[in-house]
VOBA-1610 file (N, C-alpha, C; in pm, whole numbers, padded with zeros to 5 digits, always signed):
BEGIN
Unk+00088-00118+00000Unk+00000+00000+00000Unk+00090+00120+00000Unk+00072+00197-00084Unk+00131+00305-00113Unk+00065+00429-00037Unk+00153+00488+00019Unk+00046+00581+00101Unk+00067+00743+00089Unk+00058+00843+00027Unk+00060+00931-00089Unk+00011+01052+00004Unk+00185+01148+00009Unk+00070+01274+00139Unk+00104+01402+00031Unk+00022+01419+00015Unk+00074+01541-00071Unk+00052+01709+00014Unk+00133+01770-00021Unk+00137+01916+00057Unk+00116+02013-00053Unk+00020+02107+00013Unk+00030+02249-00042Unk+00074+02335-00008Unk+00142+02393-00123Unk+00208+02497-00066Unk+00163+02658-00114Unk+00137+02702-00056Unk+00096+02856-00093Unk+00227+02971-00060Unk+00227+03014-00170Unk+00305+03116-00145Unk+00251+03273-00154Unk+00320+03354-00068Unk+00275+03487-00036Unk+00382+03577-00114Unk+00343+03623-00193Unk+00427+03653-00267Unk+00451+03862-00214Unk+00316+03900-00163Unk+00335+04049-00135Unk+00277+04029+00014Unk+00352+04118+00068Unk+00329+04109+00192Unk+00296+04288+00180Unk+00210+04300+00217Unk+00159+04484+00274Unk+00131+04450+00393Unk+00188+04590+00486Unk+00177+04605+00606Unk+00097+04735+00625Unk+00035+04790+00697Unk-00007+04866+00700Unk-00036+04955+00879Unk+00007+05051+00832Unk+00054+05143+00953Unk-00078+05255+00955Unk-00146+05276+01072Unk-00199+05414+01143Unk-00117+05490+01235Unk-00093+05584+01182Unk-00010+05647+01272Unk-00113+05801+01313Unk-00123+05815+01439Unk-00177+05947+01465Unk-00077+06078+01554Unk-00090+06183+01495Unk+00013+06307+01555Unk-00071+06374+01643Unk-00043+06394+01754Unk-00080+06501+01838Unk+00024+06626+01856Unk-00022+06764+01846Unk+00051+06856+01812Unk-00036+06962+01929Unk+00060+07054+01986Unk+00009+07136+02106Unk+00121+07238+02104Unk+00053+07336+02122Unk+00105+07501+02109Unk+00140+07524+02254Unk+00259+07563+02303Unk+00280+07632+02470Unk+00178+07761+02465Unk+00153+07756+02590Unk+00002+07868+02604Unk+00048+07902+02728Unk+00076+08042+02777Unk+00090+08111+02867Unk-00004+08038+02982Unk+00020+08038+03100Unk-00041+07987+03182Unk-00109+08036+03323Unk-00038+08186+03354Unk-00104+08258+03411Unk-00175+08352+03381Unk-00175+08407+03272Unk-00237+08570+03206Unk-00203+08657+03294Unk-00073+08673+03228Unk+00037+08739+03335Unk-00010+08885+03276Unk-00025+09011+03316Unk+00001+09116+03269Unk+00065+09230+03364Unk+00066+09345+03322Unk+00223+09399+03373Unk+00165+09599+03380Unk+00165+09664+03488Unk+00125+09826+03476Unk+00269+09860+03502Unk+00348+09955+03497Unk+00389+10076+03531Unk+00394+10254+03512Unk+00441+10300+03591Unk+00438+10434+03522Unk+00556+10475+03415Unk+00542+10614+03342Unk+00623+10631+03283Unk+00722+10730+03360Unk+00848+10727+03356Unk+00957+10779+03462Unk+00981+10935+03395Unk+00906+11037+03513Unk+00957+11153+03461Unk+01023+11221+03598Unk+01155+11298+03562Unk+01193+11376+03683Unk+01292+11512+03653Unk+01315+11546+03743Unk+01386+11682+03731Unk+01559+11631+03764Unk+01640+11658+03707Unk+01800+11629+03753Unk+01873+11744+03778Unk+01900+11718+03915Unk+02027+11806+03959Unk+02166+11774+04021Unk+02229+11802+04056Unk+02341+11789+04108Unk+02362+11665+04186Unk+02289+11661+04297Unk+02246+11595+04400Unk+02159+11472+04315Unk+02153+11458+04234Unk+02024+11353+04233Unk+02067+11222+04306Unk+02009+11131+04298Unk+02059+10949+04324Unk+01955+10926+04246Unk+01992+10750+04225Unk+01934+10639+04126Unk+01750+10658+04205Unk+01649+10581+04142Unk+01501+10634+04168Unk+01486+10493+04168Unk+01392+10402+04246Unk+01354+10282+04238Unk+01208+10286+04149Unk+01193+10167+04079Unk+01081+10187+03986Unk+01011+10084+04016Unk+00876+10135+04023Unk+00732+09964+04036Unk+00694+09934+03929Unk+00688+09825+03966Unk+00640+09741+03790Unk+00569+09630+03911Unk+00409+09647+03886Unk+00319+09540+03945Unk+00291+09451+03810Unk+00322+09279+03880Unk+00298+09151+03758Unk+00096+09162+03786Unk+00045+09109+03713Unk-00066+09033+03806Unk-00095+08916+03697Unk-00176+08829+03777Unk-00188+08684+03734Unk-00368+08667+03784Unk-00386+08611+03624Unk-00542+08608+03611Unk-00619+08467+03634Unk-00495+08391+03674Unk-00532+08263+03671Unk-00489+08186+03872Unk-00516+08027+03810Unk-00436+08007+03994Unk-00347+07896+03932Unk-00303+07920+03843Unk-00170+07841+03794Unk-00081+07909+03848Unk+00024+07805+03906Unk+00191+07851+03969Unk+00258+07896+03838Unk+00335+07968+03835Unk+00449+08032+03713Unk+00553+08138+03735Unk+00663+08111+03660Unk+00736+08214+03697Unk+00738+08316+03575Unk+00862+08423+03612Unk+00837+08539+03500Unk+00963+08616+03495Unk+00949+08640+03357Unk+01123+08752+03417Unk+01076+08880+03317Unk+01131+09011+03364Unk+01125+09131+03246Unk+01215+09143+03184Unk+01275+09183+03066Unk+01359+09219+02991Unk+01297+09369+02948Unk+01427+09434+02969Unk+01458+09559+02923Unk+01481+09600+02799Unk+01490+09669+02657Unk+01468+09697+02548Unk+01599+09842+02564Unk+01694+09857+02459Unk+01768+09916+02540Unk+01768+10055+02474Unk+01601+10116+02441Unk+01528+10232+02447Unk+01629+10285+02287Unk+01678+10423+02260Unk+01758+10489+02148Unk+01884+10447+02150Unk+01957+10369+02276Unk+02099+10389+02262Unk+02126+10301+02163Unk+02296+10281+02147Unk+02328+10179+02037Unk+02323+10076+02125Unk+02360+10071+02224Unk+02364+09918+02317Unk+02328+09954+02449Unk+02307+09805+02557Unk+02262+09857+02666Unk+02320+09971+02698Unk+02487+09955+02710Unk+02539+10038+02829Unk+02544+10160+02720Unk+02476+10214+02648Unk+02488+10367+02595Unk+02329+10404+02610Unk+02236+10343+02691Unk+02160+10441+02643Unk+02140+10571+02719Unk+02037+10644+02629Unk+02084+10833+02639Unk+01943+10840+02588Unk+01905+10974+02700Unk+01748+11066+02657Unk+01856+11151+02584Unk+01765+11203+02485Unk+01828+11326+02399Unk+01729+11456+02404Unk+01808+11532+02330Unk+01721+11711+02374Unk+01784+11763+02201Unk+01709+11711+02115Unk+01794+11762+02004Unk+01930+11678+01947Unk+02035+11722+01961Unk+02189+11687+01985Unk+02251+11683+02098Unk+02194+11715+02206Unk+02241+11697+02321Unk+02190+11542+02368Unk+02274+11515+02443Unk+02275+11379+02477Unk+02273+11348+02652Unk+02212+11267+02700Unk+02191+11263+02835Unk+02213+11139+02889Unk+02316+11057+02947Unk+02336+10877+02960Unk+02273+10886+03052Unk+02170+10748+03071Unk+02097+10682+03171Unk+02083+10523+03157Unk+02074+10450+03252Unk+02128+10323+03280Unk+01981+10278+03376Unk+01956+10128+03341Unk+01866+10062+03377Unk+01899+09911+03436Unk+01871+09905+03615Unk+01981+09832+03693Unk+01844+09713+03723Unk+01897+09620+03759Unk+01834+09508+03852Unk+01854+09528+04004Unk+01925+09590+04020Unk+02006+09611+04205Unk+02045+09724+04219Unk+02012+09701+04368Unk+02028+09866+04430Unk+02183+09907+04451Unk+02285+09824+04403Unk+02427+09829+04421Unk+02472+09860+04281Unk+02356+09930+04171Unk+02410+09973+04029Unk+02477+09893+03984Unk+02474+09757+03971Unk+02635+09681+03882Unk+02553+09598+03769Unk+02411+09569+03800Unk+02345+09475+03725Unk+02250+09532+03568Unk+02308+09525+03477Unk+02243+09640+03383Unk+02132+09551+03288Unk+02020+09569+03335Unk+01922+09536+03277Unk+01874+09505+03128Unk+01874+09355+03020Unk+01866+09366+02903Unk+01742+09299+02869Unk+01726+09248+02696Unk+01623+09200+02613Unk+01632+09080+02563Unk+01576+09024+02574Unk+01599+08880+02429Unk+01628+08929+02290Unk+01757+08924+02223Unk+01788+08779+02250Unk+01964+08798+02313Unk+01984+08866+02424Unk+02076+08932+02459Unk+02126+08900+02621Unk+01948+08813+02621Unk+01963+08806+02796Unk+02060+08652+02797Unk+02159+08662+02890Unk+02235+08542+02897Unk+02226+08474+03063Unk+02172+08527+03148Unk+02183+08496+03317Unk+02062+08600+03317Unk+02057+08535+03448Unk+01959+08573+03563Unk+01952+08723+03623Unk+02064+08734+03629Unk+02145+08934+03637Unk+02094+08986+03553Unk+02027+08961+03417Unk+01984+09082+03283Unk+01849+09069+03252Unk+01749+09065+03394Unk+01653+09028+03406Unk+01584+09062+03519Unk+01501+09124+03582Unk+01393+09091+03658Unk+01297+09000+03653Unk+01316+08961+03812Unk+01234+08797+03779Unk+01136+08783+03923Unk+01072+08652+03884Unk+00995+08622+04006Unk+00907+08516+03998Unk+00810+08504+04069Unk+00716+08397+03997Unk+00609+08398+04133Unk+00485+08325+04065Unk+00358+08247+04144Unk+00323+08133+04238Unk+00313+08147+04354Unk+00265+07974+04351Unk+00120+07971+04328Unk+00047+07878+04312Unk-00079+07824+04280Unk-00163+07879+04343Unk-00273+07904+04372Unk-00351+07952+04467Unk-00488+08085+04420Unk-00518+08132+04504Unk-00639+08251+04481Unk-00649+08318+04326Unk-00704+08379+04317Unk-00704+08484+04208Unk-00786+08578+04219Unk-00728+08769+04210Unk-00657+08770+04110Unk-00550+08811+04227Unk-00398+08815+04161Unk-00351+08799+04264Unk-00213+08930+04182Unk-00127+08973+04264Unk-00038+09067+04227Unk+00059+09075+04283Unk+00259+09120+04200Unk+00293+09139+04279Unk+00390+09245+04257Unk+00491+09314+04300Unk+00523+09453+04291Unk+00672+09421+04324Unk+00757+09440+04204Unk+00922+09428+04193Unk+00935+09578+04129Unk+01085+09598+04161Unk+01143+09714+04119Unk+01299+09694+04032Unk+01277+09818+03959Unk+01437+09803+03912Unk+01457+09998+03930Unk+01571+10028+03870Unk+01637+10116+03929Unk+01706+10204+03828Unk+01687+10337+03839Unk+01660+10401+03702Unk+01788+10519+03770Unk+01898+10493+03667Unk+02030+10622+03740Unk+02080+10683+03640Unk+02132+10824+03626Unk+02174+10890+03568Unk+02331+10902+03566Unk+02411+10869+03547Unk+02562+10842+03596Unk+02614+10994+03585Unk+02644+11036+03747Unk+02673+11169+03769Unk+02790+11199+03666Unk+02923+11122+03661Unk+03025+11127+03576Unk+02988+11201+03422Unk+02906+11132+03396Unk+02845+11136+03227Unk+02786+11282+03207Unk+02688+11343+03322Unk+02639+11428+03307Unk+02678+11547+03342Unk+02838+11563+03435Unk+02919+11660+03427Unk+03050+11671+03406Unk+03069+11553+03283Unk+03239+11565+03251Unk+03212+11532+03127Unk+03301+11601+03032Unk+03390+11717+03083Unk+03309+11844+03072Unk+03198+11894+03062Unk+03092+12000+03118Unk+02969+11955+03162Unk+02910+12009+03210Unk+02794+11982+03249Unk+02721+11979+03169Unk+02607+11911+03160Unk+02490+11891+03069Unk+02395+11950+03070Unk+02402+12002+02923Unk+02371+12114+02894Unk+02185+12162+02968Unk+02106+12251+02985Unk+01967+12272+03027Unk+01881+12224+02919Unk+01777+12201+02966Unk+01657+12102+02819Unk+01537+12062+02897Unk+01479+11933+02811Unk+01373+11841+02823Unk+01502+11775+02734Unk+01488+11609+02807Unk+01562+11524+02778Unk+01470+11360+02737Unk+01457+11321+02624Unk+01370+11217+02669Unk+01439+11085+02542Unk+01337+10977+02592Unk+01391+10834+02517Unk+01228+10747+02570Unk+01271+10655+02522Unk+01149+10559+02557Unk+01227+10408+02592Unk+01177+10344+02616Unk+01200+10177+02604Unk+01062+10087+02628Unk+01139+09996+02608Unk+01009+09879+02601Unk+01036+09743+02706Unk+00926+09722+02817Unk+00935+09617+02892Unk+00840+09467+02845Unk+00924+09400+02836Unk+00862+09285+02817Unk+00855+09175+02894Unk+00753+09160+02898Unk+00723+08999+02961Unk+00745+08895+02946Unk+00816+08825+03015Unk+00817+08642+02969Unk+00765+08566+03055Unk+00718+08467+03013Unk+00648+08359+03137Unk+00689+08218+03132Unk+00799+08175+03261Unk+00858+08035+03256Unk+01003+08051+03300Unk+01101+07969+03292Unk+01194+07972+03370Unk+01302+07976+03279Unk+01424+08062+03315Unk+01514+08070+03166Unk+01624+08101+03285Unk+01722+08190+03179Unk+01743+08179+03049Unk+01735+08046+02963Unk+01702+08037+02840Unk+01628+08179+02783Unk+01490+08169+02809Unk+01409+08259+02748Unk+01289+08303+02798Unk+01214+08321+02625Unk+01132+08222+02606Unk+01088+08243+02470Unk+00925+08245+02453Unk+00866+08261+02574Unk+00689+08330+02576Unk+00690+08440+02621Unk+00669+08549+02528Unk+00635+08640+02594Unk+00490+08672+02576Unk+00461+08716+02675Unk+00313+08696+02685Unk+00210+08858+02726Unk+00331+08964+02761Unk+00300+09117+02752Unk+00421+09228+02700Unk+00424+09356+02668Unk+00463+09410+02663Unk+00440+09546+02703Unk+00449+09673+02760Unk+00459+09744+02819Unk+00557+09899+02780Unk+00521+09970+02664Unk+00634+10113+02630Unk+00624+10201+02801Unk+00771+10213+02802Unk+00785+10320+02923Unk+00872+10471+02857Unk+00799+10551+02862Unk+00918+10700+02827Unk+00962+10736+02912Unk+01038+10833+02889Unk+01141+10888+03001Unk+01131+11043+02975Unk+01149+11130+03069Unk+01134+11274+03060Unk+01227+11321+03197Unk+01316+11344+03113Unk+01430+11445+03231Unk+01481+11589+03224Unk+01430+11694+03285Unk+01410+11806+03259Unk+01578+11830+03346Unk+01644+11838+03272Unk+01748+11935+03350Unk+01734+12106+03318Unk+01741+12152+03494Unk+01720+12312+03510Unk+01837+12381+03451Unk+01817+12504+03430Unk+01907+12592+03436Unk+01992+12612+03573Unk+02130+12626+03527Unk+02229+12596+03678Unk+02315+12705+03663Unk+02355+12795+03735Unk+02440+12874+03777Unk+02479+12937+03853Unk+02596+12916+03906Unk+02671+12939+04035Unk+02795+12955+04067Unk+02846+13067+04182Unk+02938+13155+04156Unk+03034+13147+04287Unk+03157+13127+04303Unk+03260+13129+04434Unk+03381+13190+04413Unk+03389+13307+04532Unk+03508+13364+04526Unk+03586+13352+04622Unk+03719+13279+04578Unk+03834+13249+04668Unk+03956+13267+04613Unk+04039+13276+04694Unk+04224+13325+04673Unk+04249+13252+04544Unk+04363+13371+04515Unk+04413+13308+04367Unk+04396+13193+04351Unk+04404+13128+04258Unk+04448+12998+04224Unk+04370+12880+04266Unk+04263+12938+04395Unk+04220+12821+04462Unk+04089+12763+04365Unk+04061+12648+04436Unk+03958+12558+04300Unk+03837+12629+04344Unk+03695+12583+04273Unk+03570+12634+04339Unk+03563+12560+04470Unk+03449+12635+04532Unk+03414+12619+04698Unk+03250+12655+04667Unk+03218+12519+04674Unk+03083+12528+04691Unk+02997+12626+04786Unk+02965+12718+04794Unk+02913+12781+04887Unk+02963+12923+04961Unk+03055+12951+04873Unk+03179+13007+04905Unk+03161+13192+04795Unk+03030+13259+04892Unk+02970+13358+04819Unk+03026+13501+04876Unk+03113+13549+04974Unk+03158+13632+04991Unk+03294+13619+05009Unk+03366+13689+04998Unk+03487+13775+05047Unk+03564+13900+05090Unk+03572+13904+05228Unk+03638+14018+05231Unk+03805+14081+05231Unk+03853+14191+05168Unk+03950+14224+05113Unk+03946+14321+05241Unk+04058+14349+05306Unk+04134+14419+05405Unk+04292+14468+05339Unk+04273+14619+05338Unk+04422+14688+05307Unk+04476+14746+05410Unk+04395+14697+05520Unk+04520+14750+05623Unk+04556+14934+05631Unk+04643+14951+05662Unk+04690+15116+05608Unk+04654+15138+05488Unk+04560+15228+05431Unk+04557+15213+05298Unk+04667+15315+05237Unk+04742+15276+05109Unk+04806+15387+05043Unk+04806+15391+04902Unk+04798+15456+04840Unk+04784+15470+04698Unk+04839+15397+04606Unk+04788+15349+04527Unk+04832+15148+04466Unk+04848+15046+04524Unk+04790+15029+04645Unk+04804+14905+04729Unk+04675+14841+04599Unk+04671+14706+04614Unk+04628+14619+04520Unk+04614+14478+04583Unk+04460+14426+04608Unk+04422+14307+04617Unk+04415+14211+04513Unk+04364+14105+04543Unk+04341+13990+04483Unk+04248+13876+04508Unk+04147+13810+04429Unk+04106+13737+04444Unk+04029+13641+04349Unk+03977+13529+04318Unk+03916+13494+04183Unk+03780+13465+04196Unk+03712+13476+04101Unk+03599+13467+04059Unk+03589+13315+03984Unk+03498+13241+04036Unk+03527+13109+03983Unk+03335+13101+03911Unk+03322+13050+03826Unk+03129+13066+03795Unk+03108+12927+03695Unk+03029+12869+03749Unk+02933+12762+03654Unk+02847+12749+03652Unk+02807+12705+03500Unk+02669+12699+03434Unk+02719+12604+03342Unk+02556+12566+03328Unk+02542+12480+03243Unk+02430+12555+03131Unk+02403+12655+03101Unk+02338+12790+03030Unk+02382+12905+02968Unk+02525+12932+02942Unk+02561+13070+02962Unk+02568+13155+03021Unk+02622+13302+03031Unk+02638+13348+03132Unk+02631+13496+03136Unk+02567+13613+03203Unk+02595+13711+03191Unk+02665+13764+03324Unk+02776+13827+03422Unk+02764+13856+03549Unk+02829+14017+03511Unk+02690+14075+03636Unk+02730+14243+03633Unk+02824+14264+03751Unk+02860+14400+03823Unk+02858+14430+03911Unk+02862+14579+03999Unk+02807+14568+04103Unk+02746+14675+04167Unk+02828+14715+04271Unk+02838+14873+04279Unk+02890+14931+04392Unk+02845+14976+04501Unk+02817+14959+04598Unk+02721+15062+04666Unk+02750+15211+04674Unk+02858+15235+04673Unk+02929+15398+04642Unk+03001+15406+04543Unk+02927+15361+04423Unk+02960+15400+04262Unk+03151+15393+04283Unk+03175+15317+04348Unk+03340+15292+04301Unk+03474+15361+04401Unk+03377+15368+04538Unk+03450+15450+04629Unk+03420+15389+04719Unk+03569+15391+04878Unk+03556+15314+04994Unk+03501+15453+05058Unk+03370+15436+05140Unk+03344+15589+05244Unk+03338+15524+05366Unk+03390+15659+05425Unk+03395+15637+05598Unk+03332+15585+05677Unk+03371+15489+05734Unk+03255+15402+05843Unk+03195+15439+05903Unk+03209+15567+05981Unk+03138+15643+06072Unk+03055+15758+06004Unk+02912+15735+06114Unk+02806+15814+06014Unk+02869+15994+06005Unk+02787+15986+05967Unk+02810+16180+05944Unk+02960+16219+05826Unk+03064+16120+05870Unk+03203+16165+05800Unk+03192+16159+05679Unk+03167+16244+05559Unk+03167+16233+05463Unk+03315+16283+05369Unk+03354+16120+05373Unk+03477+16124+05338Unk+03507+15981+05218Unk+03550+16010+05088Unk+03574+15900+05056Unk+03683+15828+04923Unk+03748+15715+04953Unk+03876+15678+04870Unk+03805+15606+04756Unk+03904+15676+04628Unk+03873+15587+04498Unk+03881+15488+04499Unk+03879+15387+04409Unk+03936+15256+04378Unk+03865+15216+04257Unk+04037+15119+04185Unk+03923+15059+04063Unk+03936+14930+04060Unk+03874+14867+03986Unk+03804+14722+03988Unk+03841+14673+03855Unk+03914+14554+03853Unk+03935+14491+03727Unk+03922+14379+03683Unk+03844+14371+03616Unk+03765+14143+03608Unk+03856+14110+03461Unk+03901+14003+03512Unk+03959+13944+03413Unk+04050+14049+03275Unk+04099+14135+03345Unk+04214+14246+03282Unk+04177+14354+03268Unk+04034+14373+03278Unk+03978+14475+03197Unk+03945+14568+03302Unk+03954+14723+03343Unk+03886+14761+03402Unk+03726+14815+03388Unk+03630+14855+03503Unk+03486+14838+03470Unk+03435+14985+03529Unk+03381+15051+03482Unk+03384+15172+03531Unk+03207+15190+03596Unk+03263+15186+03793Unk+03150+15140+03895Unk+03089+15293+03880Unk+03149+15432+03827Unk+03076+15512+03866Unk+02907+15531+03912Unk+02812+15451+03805Unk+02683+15443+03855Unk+02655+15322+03854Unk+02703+15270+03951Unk+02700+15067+03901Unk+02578+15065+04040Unk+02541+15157+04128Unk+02498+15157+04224Unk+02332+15117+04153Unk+02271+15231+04068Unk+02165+15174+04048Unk+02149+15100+03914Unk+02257+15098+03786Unk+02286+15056+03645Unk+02401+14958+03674Unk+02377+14821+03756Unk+02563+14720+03750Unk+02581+14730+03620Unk+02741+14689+03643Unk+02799+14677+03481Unk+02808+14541+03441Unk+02819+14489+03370Unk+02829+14404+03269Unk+02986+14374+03246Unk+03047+14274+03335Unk+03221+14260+03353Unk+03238+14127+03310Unk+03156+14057+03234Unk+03174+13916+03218Unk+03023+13826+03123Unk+03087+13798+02996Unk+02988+13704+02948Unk+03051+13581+02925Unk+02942+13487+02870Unk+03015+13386+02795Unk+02882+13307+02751Unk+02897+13156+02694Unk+02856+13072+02617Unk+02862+12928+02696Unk+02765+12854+02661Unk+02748+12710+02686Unk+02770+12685+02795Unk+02841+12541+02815Unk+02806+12506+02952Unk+03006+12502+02983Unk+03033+12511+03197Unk+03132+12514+03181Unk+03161+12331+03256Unk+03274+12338+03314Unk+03324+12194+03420Unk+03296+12202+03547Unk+03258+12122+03651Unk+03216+12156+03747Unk+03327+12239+03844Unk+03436+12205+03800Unk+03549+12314+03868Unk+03501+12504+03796Unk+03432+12499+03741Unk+03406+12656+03690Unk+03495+12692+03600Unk+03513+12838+03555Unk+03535+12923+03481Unk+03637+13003+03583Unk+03725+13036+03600Unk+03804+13176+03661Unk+03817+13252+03623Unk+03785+13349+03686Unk+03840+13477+03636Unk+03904+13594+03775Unk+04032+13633+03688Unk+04087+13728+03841Unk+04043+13868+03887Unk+03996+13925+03974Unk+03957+13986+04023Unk+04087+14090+04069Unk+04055+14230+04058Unk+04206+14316+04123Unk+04102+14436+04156Unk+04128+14457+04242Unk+04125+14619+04343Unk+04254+14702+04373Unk+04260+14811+04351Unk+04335+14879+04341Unk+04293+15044+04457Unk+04388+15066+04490Unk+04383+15179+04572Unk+04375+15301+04492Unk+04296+15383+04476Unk+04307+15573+04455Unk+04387+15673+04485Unk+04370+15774+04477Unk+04430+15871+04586Unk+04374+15872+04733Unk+04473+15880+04849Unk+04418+15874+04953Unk+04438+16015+05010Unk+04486+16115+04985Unk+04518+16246+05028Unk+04435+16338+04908Unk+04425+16461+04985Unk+04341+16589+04974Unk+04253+16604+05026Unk+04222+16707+05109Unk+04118+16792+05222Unk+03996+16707+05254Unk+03955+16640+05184Unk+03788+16549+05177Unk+03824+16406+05226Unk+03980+16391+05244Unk+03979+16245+05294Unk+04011+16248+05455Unk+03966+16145+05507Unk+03954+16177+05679Unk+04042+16023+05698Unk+04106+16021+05785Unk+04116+15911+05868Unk+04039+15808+05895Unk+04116+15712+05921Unk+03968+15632+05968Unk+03945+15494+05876Unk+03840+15365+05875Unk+03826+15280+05831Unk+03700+15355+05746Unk+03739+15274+05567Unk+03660+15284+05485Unk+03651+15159+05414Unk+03486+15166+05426Unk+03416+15015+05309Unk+03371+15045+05185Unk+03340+14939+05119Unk+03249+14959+05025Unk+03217+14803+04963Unk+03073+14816+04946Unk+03002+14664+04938Unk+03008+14635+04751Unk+03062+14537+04715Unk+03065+14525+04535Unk+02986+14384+04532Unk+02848+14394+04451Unk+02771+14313+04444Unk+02816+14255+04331Unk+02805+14095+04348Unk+02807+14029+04187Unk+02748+13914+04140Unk+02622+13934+04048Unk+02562+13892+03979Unk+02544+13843+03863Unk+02526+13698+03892Unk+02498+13574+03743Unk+02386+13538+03724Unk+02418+13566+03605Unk+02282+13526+03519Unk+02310+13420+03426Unk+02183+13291+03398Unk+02217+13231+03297Unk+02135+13307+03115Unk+02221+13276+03022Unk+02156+13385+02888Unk+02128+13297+02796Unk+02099+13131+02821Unk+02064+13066+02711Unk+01957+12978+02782
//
């Protein structure tokens, strides 16, 4: 018996496979509805100023935890560390800090590299609506604004732009508000005047002097300087109280010694300077905070013939600055 197995064979000659594949795709979406008030920074600059702390309130519309940082925009200058309100062509440097120790200079994406070029902070989870109130620090660098003259009188202004980011960086790539801040810095008209011994520097505060000749005798000759700054120009007169003569201290003696007065080489003729001062000094623009000098000389008259008496003689010489621009 023959016993006969036969096999089939099937062959598969294409094999298809077949794939579903599905993509899910999702956009980052701000997560607090962070938004951002401040004011715009306006002030007056003088001498004296210091750096101004600035509020910038976050608030958060949601009760999602998040953090946040600001970046600074670095307003007209060419780079952070130049920027400048301007008045025309005049130029005014001002600097935008993270810290009250001025070292941390506040920047923008895509510039921010650390935690230092940034104001930052953040949320935890909880209530709504909820707010919170950081500062940065707005300085005028005294250096800049009186060397090598003082800066010049105006309206000074610039703008910048604060922006928002929401999340933890560097870097920082949601921003989720923005915020224009201007700037308005009125520097005053400044001028001011100290008279001290030859050669000596200005003296803040330093508005009289008195000249003593001792025995007086005919060409005896003082000295002293006239030191004046502005940041305006300048006109200064000056006044005699006895049109250009020392008179007798004691009432009734009507007795009195010439003298002449010479600003900066020139002599000035006080005859009616009593109610018309003269005009002994102009100039232009702005000067260095060390001032302008100029030398001052008094000179003795005749002290003999019948009308002169013995005795101590004064005379008061007023002097007055004006700024002319």
């Amino acid at each position: 018996m023959k016993i006969q197995k036969k096999f089939a064979l099937s062959v598969i000659r294409n094999l298809i496979l077949g794939f579903s594949l599905t993509f899910f795709f999702s956009q980052a979406q701000a997560a607090c509805g962070l938004t951002i008030t401040t004011d715009d920074i306006s002030l007056t600059w003088g001498l004296n100023f210091s750096s101004i702390a600035v509020p910038i309130t976050i608030n958060r519309s949601t009760a999602d935890a998040c953090n946040y940082a600001l970046g600074f925009t670095k307003g007209n200058g060419a780079s952070y560390v130049a920027r400048r309100a301007a008045n025309g062509s005049n130029t005014l440097s001002y600097q935008l800090y993270k810290d009250t120790g001025l070292s941390k200079i506040l920047k923008d994406n895509p510039d921010i590299t650390t935690i230092d070029d940034v104001v930052d902070g953040g949320f935890l989870a909880g209530a709504i609506p909820v707010s919170q109130t950081v500062n940065y620090y707005f300085d005028i660098p005294y250096a800049s604004a009186t060397t090598p003259v003082m800066v010049s009188s105006g309206t000074y202004t610039d703008n910048f732009t604060l922006n928002l980011y929401e999340g933890s960086g560097p870097p920082f790539g949601t921003l989720v508000a923005s915020k224009g801040v201007n700037i308005t810095v009125t520097v005053p008209k400044m001028i001011a005047l100290s008279l001290v011994d030859p050669g000596a520097p200005y003296q803040q505060g330093q508005l009289s002097k008195n000249v003593n000749f001792g025995t007086m005798t005919e060409g005896s000759a003082a000295n002293v300087d006239l030191r004046l700054r502005t940041n305006a120009g300048f006109s200064v007169t000056f006044s005699s109280a006895n049109n250009g003569k020392m008179k007798h201290t004691s009432p009734g003696k009507n007795s009195l010694v010439p003298y002449s007065l010479m600003v900066n080489g020139a002599t000035l003729n006080l005859s009616n300077s009593s109610t018309v001062p003269v005009v002994g000094l102009t100039g232009s623009g702005s000067t260095a905070l060390s001032g302008l000098g100029y030398p001052i000389k008094v000179v003795i008259g005749s002290v003999t013939g019948p009308t002169v008496l013995g005795g101590p003689h004064s005379d008061d010489i007023t002097i007055t600055a004006t700024t002319t621009e």
